[in-house]
N, C-alpha and C positions, 0 to 999 in steps of 0.2 A: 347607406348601409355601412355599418362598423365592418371596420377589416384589422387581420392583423397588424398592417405598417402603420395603420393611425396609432395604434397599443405600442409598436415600437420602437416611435419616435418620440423620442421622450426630450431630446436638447432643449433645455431653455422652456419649458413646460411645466406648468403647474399638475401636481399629481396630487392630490387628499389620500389618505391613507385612511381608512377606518379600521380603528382596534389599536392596541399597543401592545397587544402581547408579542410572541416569539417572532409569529408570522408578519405581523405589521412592522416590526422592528427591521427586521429583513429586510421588505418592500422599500420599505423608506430608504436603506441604506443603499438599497439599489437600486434605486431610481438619483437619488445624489452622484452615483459612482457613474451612471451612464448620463448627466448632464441635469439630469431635471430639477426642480424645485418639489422638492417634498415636504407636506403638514401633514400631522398625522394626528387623528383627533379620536377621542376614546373615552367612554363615558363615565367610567370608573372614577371614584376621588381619586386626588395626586397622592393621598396617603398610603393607596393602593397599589400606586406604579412607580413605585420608587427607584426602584432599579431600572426601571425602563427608561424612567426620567431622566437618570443618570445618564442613562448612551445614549438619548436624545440628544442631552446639552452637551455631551463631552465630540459628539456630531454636527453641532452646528444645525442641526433639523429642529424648524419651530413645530410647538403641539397646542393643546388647549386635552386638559383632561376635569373631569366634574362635568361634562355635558357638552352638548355639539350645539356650536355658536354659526351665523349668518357665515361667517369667513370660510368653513370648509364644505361650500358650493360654492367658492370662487376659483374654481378649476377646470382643466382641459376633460380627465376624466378621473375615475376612484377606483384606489384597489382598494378590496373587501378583505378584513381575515377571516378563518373560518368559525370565531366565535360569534359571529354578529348572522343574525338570525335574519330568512329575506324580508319577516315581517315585522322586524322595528321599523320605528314610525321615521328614522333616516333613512335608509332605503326605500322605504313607501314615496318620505317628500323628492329624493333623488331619482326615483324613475319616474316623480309626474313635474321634474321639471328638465326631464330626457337627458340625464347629464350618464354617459356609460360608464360602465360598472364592469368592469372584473377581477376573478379571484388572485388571489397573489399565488398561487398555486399558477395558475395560467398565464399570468402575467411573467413569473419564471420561466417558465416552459417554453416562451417567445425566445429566448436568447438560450438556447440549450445548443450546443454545439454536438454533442454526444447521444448516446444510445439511450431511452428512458424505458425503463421495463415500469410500471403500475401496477400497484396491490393495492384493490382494495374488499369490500366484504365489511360484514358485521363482527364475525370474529377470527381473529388467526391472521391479519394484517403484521403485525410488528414480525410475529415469530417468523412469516415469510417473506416478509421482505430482509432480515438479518439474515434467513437463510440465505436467497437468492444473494444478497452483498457477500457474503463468506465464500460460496460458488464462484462468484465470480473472481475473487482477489487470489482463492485456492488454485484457479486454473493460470493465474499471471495476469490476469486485463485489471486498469486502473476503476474501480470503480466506490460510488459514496451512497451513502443512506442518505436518503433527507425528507422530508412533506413532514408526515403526521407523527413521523419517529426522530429522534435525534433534532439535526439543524434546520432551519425551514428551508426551502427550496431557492429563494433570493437569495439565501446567505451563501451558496456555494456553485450555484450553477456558472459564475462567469469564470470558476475553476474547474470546470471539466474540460479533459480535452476532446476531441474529434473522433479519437478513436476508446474514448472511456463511456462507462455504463453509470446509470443516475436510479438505483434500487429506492422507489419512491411510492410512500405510503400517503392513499389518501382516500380522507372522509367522506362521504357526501356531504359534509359541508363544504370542502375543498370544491365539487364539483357541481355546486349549486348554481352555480354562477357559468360554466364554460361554454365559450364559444367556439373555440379553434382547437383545444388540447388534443393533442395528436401521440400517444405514445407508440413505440417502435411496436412494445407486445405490453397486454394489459390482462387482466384475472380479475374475477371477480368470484373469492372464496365462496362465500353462503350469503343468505338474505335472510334473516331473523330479525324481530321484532328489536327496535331498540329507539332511541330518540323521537319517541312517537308524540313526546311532546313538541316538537320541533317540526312535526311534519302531520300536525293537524287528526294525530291518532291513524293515519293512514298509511297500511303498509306501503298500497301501490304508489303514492306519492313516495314513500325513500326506497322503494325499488329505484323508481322512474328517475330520482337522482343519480344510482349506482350507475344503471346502463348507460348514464353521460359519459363515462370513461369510453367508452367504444363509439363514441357519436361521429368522429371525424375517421374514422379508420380503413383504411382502404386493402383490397390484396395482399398489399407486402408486407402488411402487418400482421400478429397473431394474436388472437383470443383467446383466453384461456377460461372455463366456465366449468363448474359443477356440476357435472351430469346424473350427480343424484338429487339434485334440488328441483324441484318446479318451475322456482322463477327463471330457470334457464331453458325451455321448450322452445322450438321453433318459429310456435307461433307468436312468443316473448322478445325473441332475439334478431334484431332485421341490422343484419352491418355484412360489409364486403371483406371482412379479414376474415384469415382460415383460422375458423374454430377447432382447438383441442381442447376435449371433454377429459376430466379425470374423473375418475368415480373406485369407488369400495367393489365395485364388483364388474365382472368381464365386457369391455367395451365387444361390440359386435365386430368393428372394423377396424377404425383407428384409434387412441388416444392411451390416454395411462391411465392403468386399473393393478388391484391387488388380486392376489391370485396364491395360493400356495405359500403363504407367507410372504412370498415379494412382490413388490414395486414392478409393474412389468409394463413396458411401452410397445405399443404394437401399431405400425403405420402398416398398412394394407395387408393387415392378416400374418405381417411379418415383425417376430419379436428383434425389434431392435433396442433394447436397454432392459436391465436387471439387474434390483437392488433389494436383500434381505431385510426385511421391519426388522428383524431382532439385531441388526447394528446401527439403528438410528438411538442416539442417546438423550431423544426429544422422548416421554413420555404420549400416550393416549390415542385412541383411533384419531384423532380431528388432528393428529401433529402428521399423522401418516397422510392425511388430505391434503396436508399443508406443503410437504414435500414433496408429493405428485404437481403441484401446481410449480413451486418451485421447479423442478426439474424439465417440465413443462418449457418452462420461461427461457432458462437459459441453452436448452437444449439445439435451437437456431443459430448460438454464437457460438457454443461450446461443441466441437467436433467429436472430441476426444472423452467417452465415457467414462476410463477412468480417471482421468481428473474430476469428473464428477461424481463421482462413487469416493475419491478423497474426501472432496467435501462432505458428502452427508455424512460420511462417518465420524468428524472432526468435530461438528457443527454440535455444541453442547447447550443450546438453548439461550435465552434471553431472560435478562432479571425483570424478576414482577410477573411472569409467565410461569407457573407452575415450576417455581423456581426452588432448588430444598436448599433449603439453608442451614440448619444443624438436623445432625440423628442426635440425641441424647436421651441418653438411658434406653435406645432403640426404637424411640419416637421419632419418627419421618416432622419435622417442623417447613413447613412449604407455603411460600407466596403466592402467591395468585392475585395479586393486590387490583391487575389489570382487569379481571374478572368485573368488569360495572355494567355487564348483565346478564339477565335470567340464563340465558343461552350458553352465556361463556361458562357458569358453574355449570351446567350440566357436563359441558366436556370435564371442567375441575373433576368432577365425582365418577363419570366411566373412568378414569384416566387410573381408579387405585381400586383395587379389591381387599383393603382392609379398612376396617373401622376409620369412621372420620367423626373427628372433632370441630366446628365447623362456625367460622367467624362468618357471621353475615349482618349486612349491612349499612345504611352510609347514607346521602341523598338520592333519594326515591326519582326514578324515570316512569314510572307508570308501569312499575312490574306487575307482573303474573307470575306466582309462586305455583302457580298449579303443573306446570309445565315440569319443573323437579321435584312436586311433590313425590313420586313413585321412588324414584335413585335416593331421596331424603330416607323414608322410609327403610329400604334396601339396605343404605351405606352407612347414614348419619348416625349416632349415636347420643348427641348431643350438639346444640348450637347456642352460639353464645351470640344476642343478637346487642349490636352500636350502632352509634350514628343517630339524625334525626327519624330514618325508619326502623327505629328498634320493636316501637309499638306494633307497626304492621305485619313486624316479622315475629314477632312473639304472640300476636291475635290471629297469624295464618296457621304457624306449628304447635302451639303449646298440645294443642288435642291429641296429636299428630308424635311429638319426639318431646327430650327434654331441652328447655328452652330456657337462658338465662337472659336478662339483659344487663351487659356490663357498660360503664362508664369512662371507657379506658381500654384501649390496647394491651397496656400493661394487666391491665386486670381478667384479662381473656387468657393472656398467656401465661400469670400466676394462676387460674384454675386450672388450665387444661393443664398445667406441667402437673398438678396434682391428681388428675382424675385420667389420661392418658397411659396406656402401656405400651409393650415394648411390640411393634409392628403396626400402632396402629398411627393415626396422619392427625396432624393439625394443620387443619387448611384455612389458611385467608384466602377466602373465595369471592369478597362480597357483594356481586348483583348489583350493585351500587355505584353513582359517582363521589368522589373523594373530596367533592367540599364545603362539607357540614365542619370536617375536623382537622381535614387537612389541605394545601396547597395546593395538590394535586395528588394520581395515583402514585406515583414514584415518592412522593411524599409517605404518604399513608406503606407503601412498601416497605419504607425504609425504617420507619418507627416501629414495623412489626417483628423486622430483623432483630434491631437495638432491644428491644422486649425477650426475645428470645435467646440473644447473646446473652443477657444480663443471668441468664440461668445457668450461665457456664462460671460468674463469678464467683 
């Protein structure tokens, strides 16, 4: 039986690393720093990993990239990153020749000295975990962002200290793999449909990932769950931490709910916290869910209300999230770039009650457009559809709204600067992942900026 100290011990131990992106780069770096022998093998050309290749050799860490060679099954065990899916055929020949497997997400988590709060959820993970890190630093405690946002979790955990907080976002692919992960207090936003190709079209398969996060969790630990979602009922939820429910609407006993415009926590029928929605300067019903969970989180460490009522007030949102980047000429121009799916542009479209102009999409996950078809109808005015699913997105709305498809960012934001007026939004929302055209989302975010600066020239 695998145990944590086997995963611990890493002196003088062979470790394979699978992937080389952020996360594998990490692992590697930190399995070197705590004794071990790290390869790290990643199936990408070398033309593709250039950069990574670079802080490999300038590390002293051997690789093999263009394919996985005989040598990386000559190990103790393998960390996994979150881009390697569990049914590539390396992972298939690694669990039928029983060599263990875990994530580097968990594999971090083993040498955590400090408090680890977990976000994770199909949408609203970044925005809340940047909140819960701003709470925290607002209030005076040492605390860092890392997993699915910012730095991976190897690259910073042997710098937390004992009495700091680790605001840690993570995928179900992070959590694909765990055996031990144990956070202090964990959340789990909503469950919407997303990576369905990944999970065999099956919701309850990436449900049944999500609820990993609460798998090891005992009493002294807290839950935080959606009590207006489904996938969180009773008869869904079986762990020993004390569940706190936030929801839109008046908990019966305990938890945080909206109410009369505010933010209101109520532990046994008695309001203890209260925060007004009209001084949060995060946009949209789902940023006000997103906050309840936050506040939620840090509420066990945080004694002191107003220090946290600073924070939400302070807390000005995250780029590539419903981010406004110019008004010009009194056009709202807004990112949304992180928007890569169906679920996330619906929050994009309640979140404005004027006309939207509406970049959508990118590479196709198996969307269902039917789901915004109504708010499209409602809000949209025009959509300007890119990317490799332009066609699908132009064959779902053409009947429906007016439909362009553009070849170009630049060319999305040279029509709408022409056909947009003064109150109404140009949203890059788009449903999509970013790498048909770009790098990644923060990639695709940033070009939409640059497009739209270029209108002030």
């Amino acid at each position: 039986m695998l145990t944590k100290e086997f995963f611990q011990s890493v002196r003088n131990r062979k470790v394979t690393i699978l992937g080389a992106e952020r996360s594998g780069i990490g692992a590697a770096k930190l399995v070197k720093k705590l004794g071990g022998i790290p390869y790290v093998s990643d199936f990408a050309q070398p033309e593709k990993l250039q950069e990574q290749i670079a802080v490999l050799q300038s590390e002293q860490i051997q690789y093999e990239a263009g394919g996985h060679t005989e040598k990386l099954f000559d190990t103790d065990f393998v960390i996994i990153s979150p881009g390697v899916p569990s049914s590539a055929p390396v992972v298939k020949e690694l669990e039928k020749r029983n060599i263990p497997i875990i994530s580097e997400l968990e594999f971090a988590a083993l040498f955590c000295k400090g408090t680890i709060i977990a976000i994770t959820g199909t949408n609203g993970k970044s925005t809340t975990t940047t909140l819960i890190d701003h709470l925290l630093r607002t209030a005076g405690y040492s605390s860092v962002m890392a997993g699915n946002i910012g730095l991976a979790f190897s690259e910073v955990v042997l710098d937390v200290p004992v009495d700091g907080f680790v605001s840690l976002e993570v995928s179900s692919f992070q959590l694909d793999h765990v055996l031990f992960f144990k956070p202090r207090a964990a959340m789990i936003l909503n469950i919407t449909p997303d990576h369905m190709n990944r999970y065999e079209q099956s919701m309850d398969l990436y449900a049944e990932s999500k609820y990993k996060i609460f798998r090891n969790m005992d009493a002294s630990d807290y839950l935080i769950l959606n009590g207006d979602s489904d996938w969180f009922t009773k008869d869904k939820i079986h762990t020993q931490a004390s569940i706190v429910y936030f929801s839109l609407q008046d908990p019966v006993n305990s938890g945080i709910c909206l109410s009369d415009g505010k933010i209101i926590e109520y532990v046994n029928n008695e309001i203890t916290f209260e925060f007004p929605v009209s001084s949060l300067q995060i946009p949209g019903e789902h940023n006000v869910q997103n906050a309840m969970a936050a506040i939620a989180s840090v509420k066990p460490f945080i004694k002191d209300n107003d220090e946290i009522i600073e924070g939400l007030k302070s807390f000005k949102g995250i780029e590539h999230r419903l981010e406004l980047v110019e008004v010009i000429d009194g056009t709202l121009y807004v990112n949304d770039s992180k928007a890569t799916n169906v679920d996330s542009v619906w929050f994009a479209l309640k979140s404005y009650d004027s006309p939207i102009y509406l970049i959508l999409g990118g590479r196709d996950k198996g969307n269902d457009y039917e789901q915004i078809k109504p708010l499209v109808l409602d809000k949209v005015k025009k959509i300007y559809a890119i990317g490799e699913s332009a066609e699908k997105v132009f064959k779902f709305f053409h009947n429906e709204v007016k439909v362009e498809i553009k070849k170009s960012m630049d060319e999305c934001i040279q029509a709408a600067s022409k056909e947009a007026r003064e109150n109404e939004v140009v949203l890059l929302s788009p449903a999509c992942a970013s790498f048909d055209m770009y790098d990644n989302f923060e990639h695709r975010g940033q070009v939409f900026k640059e497009a739209v600066r270029k209108l002030l020239q």
